[in-house]
N, C-alpha and C positions, 0 to 999 in steps of 0.2 A: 544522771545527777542533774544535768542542764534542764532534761525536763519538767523534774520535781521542782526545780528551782518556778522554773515557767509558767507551773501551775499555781505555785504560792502566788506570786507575782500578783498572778491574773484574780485570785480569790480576793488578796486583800484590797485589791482596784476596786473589785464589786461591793465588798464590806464597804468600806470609805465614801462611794457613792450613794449605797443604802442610807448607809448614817447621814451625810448630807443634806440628801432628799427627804428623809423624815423630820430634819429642823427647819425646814423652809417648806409651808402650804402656801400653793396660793384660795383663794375663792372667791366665791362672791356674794354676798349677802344683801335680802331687798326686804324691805320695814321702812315702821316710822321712828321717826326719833323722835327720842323719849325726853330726853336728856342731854344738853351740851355746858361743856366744862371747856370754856376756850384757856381760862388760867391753867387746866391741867393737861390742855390737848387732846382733851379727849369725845367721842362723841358716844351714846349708849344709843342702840339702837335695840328696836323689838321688832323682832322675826317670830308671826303666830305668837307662842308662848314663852320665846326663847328672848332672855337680854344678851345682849352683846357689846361689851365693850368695846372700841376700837382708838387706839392712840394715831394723833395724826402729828407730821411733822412741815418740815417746810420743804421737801419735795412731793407730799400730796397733792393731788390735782382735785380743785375742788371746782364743779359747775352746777351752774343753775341756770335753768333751762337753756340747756347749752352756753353760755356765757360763764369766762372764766373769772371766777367769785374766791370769796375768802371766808374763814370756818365761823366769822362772827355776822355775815351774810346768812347762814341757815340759821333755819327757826324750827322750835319744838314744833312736833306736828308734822312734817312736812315728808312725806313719801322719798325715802330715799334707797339708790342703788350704790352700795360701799365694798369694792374691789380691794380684797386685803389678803396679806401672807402672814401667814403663823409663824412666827419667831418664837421658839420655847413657849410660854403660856400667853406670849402678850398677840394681839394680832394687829399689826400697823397697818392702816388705811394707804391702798396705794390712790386710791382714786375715792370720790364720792361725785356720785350725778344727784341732783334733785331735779323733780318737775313739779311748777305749779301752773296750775292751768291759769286761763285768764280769768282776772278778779273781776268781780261784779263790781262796775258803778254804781254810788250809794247814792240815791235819790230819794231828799228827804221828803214824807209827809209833809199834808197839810198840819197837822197838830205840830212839827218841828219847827216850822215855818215861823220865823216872827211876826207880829201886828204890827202893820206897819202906818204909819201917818200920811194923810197925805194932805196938802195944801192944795181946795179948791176954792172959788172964783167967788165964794160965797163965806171962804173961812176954813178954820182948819175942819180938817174931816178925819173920825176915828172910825176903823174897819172893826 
């Protein structure tokens, strides 16, 4: 009878852990974002063809290019890697990395360039 007992034991241990383990994924998902909702917390990201929501709170870690940054810091567009766990249907961001490479300096044309005046030794002079 003790053993029977020991079996049950042991079975619904296993149950309880299965069940567990299937309400808590982790993953990780890489796209660009499409979409951010800082009023909702939330950021949509697109993986190939797939959208993906992700709610974020205030223990997600958020960095850009490696620098620890804030969810109104990322911008649509921007290549992101978002570490998250499936909670029932919602998936909370645990972490999000972006990288942007380095920006081009904008050096304007000559047609941007203003006309500029200059006072010579003989009067004003127009360019």
């Amino acid at each position: 009878m003790i053993r029977f007992h020991n079996w049950i034991t042991a079975g619904m241990a296993i149950i309880v852990l299965a069940c567990a383990a299937d309400s808590i994924r982790a993953g990780e998902a890489k796209g660009t974002i499409t979409l951010l909702r800082p009023e909702r917390n939330q950021i949509i990201l697109t993986e190939t063809f797939k959208d993906m929501t992700f709610y974020v709170d205030n223990t997600t870690r958020v960095l850009v290019n490696g620098h620890v940054s804030q969810l109104v810091d990322l911008r649509e567009g921007d290549q992101a890697a978002v570490g998250y766990e499936r909670i029932g249907r919602r998936l909370i961001a645990v972490s999000v990395n972006v990288y942007r490479g380095p920006q081009q300096a904008y050096i304007p044309s000559a047609v941007a360039l203003p006309r500029w005046e200059t006072l010579t030794a003989g009067g004003l002079y127009k360019q």
